[in-house]
VEXDREN-2710 file (C-alpha; in Angstrom, 1 decimal):
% VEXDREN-2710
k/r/px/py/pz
1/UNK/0.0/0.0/0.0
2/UNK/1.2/3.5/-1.2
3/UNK/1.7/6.0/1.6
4/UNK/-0.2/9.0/1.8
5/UNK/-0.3/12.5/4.2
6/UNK/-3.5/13.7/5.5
7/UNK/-3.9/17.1/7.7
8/UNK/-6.5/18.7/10.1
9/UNK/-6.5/19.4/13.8
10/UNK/-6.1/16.7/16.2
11/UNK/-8.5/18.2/19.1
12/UNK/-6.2/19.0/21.9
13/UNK/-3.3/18.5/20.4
14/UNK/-2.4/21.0/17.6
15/UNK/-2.7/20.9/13.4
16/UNK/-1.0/17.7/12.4
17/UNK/0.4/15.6/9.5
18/UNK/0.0/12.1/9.1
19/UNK/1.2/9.7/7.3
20/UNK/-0.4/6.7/6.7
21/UNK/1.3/3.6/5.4
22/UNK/0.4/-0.6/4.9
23/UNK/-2.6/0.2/7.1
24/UNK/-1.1/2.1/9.8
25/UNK/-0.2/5.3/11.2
26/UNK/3.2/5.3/10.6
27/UNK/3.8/8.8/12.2
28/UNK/2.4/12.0/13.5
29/UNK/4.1/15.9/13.3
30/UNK/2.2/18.3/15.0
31/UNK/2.7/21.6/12.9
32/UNK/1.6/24.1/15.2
33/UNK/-1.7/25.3/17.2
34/UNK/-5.3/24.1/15.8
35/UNK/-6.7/25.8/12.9
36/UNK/-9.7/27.8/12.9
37/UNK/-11.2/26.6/9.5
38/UNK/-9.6/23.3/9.0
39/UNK/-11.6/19.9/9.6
40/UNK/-10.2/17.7/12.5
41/UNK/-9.2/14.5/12.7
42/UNK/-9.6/11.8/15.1
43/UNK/-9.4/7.8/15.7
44/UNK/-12.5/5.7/14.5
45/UNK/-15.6/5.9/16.7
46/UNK/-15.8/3.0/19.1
47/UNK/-19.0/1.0/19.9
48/UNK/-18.9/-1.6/22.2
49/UNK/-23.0/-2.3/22.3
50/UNK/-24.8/-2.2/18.6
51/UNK/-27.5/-4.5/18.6
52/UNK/-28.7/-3.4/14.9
53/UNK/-28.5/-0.5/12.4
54/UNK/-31.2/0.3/9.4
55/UNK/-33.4/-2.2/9.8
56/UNK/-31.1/-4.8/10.5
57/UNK/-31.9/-6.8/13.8
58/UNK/-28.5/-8.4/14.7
59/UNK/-30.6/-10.6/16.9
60/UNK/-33.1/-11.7/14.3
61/UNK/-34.6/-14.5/12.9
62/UNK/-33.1/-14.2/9.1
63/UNK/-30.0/-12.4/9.8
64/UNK/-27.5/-12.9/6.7
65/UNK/-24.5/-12.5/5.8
66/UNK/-25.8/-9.6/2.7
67/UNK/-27.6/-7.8/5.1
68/UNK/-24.6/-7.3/7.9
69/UNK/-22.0/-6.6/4.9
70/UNK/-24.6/-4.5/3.6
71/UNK/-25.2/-1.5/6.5
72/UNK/-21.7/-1.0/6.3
73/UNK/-21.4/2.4/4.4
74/UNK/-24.5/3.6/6.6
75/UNK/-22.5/2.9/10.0
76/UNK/-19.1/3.9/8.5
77/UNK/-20.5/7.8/7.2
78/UNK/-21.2/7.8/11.2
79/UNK/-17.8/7.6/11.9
80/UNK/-17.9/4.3/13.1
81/UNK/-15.3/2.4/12.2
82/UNK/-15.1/-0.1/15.0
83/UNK/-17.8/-2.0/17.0
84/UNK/-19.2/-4.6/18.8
85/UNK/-22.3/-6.5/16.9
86/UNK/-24.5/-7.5/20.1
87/UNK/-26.7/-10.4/20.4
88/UNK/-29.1/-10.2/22.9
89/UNK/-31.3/-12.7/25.2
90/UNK/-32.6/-15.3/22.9
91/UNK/-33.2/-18.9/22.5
92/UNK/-29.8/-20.9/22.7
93/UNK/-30.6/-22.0/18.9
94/UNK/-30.9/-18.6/17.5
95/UNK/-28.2/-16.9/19.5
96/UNK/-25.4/-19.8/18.1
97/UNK/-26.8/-19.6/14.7
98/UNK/-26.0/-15.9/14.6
99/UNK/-23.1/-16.5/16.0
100/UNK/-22.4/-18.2/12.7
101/UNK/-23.7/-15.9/11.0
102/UNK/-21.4/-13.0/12.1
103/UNK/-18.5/-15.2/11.4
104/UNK/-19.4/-15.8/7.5
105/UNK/-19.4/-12.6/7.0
106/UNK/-16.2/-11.9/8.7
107/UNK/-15.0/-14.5/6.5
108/UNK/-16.7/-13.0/3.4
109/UNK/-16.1/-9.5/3.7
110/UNK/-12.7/-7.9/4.7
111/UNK/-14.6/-4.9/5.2
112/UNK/-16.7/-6.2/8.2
113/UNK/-13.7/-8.1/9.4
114/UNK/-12.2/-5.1/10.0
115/UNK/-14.8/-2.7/11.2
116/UNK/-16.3/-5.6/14.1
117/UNK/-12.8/-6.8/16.1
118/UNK/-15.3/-8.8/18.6
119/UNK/-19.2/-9.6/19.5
120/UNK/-21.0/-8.9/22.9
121/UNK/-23.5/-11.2/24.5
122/UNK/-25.7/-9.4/26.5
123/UNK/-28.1/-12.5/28.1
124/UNK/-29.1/-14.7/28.6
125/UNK/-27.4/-14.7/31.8
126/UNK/-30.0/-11.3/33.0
127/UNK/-32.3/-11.1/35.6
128/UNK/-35.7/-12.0/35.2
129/UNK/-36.9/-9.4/37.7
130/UNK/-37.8/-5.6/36.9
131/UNK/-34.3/-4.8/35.8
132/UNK/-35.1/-6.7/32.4
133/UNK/-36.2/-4.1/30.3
134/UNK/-36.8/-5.2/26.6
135/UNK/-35.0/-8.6/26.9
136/UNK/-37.3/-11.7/27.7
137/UNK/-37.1/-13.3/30.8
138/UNK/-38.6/-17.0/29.5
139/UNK/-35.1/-17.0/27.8
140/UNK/-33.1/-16.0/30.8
141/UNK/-30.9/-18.5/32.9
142/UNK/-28.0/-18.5/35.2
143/UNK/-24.7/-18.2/33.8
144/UNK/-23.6/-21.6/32.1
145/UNK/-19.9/-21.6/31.2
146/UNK/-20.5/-25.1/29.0
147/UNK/-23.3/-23.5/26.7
148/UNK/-21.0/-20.1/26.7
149/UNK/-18.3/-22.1/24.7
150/UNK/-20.7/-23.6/22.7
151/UNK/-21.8/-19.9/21.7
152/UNK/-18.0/-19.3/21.4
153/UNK/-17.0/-21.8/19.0
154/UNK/-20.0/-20.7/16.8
155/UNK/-18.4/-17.1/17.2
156/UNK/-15.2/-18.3/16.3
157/UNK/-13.9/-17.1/19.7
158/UNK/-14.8/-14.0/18.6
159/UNK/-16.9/-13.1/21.5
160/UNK/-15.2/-10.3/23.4
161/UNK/-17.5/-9.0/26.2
162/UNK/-20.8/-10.9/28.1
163/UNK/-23.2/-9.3/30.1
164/UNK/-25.2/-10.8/32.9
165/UNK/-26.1/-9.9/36.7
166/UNK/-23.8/-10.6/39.2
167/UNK/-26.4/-12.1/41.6
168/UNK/-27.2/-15.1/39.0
169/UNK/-26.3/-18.3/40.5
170/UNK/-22.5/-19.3/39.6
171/UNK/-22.3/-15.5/38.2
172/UNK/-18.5/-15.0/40.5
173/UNK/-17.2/-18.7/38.8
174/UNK/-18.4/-17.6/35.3
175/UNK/-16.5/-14.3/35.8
176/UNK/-13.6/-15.9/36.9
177/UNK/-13.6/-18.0/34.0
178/UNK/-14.5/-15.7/31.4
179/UNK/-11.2/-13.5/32.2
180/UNK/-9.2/-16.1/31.9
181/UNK/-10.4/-16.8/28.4
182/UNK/-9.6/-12.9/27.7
183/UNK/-13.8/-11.8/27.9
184/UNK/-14.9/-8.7/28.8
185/UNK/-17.2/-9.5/32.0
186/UNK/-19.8/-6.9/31.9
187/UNK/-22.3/-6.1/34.9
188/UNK/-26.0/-5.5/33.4
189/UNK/-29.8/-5.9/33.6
190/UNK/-29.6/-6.6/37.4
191/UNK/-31.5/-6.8/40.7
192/UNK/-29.0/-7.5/42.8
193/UNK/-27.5/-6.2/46.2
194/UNK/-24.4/-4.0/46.3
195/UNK/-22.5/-6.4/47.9
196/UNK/-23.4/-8.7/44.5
197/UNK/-21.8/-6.1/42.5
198/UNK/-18.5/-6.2/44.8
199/UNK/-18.5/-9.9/44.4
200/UNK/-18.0/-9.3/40.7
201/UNK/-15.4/-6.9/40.8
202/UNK/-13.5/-8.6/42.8
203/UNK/-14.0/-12.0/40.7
204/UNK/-12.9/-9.6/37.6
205/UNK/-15.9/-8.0/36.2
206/UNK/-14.7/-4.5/34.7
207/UNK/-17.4/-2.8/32.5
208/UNK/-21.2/-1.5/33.7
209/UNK/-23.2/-2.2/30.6
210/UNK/-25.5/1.2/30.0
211/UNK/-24.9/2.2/33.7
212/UNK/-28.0/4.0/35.4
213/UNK/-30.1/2.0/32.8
214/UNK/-31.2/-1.6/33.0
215/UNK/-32.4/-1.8/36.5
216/UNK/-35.8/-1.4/38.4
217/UNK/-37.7/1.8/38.4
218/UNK/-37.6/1.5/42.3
219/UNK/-34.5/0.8/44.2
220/UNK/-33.5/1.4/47.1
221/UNK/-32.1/5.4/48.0
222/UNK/-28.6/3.6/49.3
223/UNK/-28.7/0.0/49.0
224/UNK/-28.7/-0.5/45.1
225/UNK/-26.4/-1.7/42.3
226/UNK/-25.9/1.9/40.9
227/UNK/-24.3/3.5/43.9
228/UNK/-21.9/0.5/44.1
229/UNK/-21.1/0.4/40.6
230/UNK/-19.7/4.1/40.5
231/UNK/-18.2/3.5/43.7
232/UNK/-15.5/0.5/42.1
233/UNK/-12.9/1.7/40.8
234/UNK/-11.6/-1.0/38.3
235/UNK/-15.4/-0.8/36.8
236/UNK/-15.6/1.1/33.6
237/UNK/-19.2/2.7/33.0
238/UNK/-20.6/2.3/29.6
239/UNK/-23.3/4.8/29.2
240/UNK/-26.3/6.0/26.4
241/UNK/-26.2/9.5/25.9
242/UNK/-28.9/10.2/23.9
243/UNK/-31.2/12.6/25.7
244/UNK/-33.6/10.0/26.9
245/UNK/-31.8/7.3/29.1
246/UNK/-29.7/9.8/31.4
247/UNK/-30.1/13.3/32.9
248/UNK/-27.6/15.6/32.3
249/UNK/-27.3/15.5/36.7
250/UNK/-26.7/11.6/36.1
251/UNK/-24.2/12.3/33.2
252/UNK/-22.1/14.5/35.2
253/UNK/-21.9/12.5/38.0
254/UNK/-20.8/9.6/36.0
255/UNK/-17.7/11.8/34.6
256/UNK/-16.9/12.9/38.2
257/UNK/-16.9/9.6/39.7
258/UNK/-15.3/7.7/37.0
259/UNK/-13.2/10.3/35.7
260/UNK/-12.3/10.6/31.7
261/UNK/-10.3/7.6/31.6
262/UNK/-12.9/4.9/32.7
263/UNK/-16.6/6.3/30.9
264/UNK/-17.1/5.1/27.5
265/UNK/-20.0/5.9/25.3
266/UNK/-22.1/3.2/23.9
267/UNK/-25.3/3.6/21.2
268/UNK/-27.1/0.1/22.1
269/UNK/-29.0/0.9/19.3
270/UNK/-31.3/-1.5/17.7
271/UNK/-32.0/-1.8/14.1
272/UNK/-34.9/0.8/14.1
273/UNK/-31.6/3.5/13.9
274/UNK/-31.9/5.2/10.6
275/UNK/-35.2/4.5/10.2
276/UNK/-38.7/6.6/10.3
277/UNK/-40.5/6.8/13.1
278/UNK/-43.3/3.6/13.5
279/UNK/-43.9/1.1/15.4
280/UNK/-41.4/-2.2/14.9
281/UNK/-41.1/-5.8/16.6
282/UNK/-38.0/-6.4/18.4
283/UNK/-37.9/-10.3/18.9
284/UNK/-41.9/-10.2/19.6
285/UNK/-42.3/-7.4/21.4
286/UNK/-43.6/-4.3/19.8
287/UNK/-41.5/-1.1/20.3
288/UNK/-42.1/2.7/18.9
289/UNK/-39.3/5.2/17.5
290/UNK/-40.8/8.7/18.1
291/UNK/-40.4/11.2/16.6
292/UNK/-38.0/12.9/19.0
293/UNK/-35.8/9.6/18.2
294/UNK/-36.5/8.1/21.6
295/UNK/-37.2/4.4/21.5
296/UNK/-39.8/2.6/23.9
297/UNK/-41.7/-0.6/24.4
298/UNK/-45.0/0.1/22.7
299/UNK/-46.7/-0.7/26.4
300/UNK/-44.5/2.2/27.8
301/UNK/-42.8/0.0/30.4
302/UNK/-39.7/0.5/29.5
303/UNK/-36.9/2.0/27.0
304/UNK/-35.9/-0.4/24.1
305/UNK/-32.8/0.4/23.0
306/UNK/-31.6/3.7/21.4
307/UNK/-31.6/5.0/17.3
308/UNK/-28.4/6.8/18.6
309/UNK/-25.5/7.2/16.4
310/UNK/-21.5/8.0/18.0
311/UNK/-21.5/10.8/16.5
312/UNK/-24.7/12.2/18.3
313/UNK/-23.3/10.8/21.2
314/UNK/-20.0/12.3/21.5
315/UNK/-22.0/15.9/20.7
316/UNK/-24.9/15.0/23.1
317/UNK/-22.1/13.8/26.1
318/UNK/-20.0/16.9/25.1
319/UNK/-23.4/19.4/25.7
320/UNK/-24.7/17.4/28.6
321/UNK/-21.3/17.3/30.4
322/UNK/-19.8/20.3/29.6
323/UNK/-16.8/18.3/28.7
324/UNK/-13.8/19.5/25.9
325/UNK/-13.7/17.9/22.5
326/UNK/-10.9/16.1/23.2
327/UNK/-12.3/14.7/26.7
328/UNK/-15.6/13.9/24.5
329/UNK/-14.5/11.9/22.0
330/UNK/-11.7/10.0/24.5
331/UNK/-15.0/8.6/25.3
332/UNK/-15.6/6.8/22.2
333/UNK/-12.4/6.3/21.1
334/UNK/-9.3/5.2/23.4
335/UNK/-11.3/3.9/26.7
336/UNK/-13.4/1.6/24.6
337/UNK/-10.1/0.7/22.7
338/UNK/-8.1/0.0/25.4
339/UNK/-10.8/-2.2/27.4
340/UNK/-10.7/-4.3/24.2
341/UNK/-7.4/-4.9/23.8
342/UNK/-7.9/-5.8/20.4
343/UNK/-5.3/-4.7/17.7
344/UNK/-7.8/-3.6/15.0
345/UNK/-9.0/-0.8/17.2
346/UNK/-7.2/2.6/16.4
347/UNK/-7.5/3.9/20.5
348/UNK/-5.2/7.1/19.4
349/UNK/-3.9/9.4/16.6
350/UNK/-0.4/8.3/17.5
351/UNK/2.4/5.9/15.5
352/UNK/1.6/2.2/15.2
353/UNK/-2.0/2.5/15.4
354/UNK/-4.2/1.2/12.6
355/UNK/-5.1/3.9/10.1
356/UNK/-8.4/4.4/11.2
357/UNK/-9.9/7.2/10.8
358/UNK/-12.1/10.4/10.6
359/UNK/-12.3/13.6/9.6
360/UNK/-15.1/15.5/10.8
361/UNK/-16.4/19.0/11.7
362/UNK/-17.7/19.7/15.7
363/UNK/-20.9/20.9/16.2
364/UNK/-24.4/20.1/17.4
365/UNK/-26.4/17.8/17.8
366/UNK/-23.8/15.7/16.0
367/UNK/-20.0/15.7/14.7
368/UNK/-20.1/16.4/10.6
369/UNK/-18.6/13.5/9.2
370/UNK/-16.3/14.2/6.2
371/UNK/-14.5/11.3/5.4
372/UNK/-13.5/7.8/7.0
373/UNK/-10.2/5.7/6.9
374/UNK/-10.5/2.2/7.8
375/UNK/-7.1/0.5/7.6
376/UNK/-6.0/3.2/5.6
377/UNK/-8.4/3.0/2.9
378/UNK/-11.2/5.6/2.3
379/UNK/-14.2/3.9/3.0
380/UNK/-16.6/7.5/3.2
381/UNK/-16.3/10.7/1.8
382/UNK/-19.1/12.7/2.2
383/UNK/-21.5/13.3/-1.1
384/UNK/-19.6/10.5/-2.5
385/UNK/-22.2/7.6/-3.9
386/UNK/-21.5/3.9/-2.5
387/UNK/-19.8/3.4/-5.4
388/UNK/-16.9/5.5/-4.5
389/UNK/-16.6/4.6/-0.9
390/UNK/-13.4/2.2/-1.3
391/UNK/-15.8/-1.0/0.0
END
């Protein structure tokens, strides 16, 4: 692969050159203080929780192979160029023949290969209480580390975090296990005591899947999993900032607590993102996108995902936090990259990374994306057609 120089602002940093060569950064020159009409560059957008995207249901019935190769330009002119495809609680059936699925079309497109390093199973292992939200608890079990590697071998080994409630029976043993095997043990969708939460962190549990989301209505003013999730320090706190799942009060306290290098934004959208506003089935269960883009359970008992996109979120989190740029998009870039550990990830505009990507303009509600690199290779230029974005 030729080289090739590209230039904008690095946010924080200063105007800077890089060249890009076989895939990589190979180096960056900062030339001098940001520049007031130049674009700005940053690493890929990182999401560790996308359970669909235009119409796509990762977790449904005829998933193929042409329809997850296919959203590819619509999540990549988001700036996403890394994420996390998310199967959620299902029947053991579907969830290891997606599994499958996923993995062809790793195998058939170098494109999705790249932009999806690892999957996230969030369930079965939930609880059945009132912390379920849009999952369904007739599919919900304790953990069960023999039907895990079953799921795994479908995946490939390719699952890289798994969500369940600490309080599960065998939850502490699963952790254990699953951080041995190099998982991501994530703490979501649970009912339990603070001490349950402990339990985990100290088995080796270090994510909160959409923290301050995915528990009862009612808790407890002092003895609930919230308070004792922001109060471990090895926990990272994945969070949905998209207007409607925090208050700006709960999104600041998150940042205080956790400080900028342990919160990471997360979409969780499902595949109603980048659609119009109707009502859709989610596995069975009828939901609504509004026109205000929230997303709900039809029977208003609960959110049901998000039709977020990272680059609303790392605008929204910017607004509601009153964070800098550079703290904003740290957010969706290096902590998410860095919990992953996985090489494909670009967690920094620094040498040695993999050349990916964007170049974008700040504002509100969202970042203008201008053009994406992924491994180098333009994969988005804005008012190009899908012929010309390098897939």
């Amino acid at each position: 692969m030729a080289e090739h120089i590209i230039a904008g602002n690095v946010a924080g940093v200063g105007f800077c050159a890089l060249r890009l060569e076989n895939g990589e950064i190979e180096s960056v020159r900062i030339q001098g203080q940001e520049r007031r009409d130049e674009s700005y560059l940053a690493p890929g957008l990182v999401d560790l929780q996308l359970n669909g995207f235009a119409g796509v249901d990762f977790s449904g019935e005829n998933l193929t192979v042409d329809q997850l190769t296919g959203i590819l330009p619509r999540l990549w002119e988001t700036g996403l160029t890394s994420f996390c495809p998310t199967l959620i609680t299902n029947t053991r059936e579907r969830l290891a023949r997606n599994f499958q699925v996923l993995e062809e079309a790793r195998r058939a497109d170098s494109g999705f290969a790249a932009s999806a390093p690892c999957y996230h199973l969030e369930g079965p292992y939930l609880s059945p209480g009132p912390s379920h939200g849009v999952h369904n608890p007739e599919w919900m079990h304790p953990p069960d580390w023999d039907e895990f590697c079953a799921f795994q071998e479908a995946a490939g080994g390719n699952i890289g975090i798994v969500t369940l409630a600490p309080e599960l029976p065998g939850a502490c043993d699963f952790i254990r296990k699953a951080r041995k095997a190099g998982v991501v043990a994530a703490i979501g969708h649970t009912d339990g005591s603070p001490e349950h939460v402990h339990q985990a962190v100290r088995a080796g549990a270090a994510l909160s899947t959409h923290l301050g989301n995915g528990c009862a209505g009612m808790i407890d003013r002092h003895r609930n999993p919230i308070w004792a999730q922001l109060a471990e320090p090895k926990l990272n706190a994945s969070i949905i900032c998209d207007g409607f799942h925090l208050p700006p009060d709960l999104l600041q306290v998150i940042m205080r607590m956790k400080g900028g290098d342990h919160v990471i934004l997360i979409t969780d959208a499902t595949h109603v993102a980048g659609l119009a506003p109707g009502r859709y089935s989610l596995l069975g269960t009828e939901i609504d996108l509004l026109p205000n883009g929230k997303v709900a359970r039809a029977d208003g008992a609960s959110l049901a995902g998000s039709a977020l996109t990272m680059n609303r979120a790392v605008a929204l989190f910017q607004q509601g936090t009153s964070s800098s740029l550079a703290a904003a998009l740290k957010c969706a870039t290096t902590n998410p990259g860095r919990l992953l550990k996985r090489p494909g990830v670009c967690r920094e505009i620094a040498g040695g990374e993999p050349a990916n990507i964007i170049r974008y303009r700040p504002g509100q509600p969202a970042l203008e994306i201008e053009a994406v690199w992924l491994g180098g290779e333009v994969v988005y230029q804005q008012d190009a057609t899908d012929s010309d974005r390098g897939r």
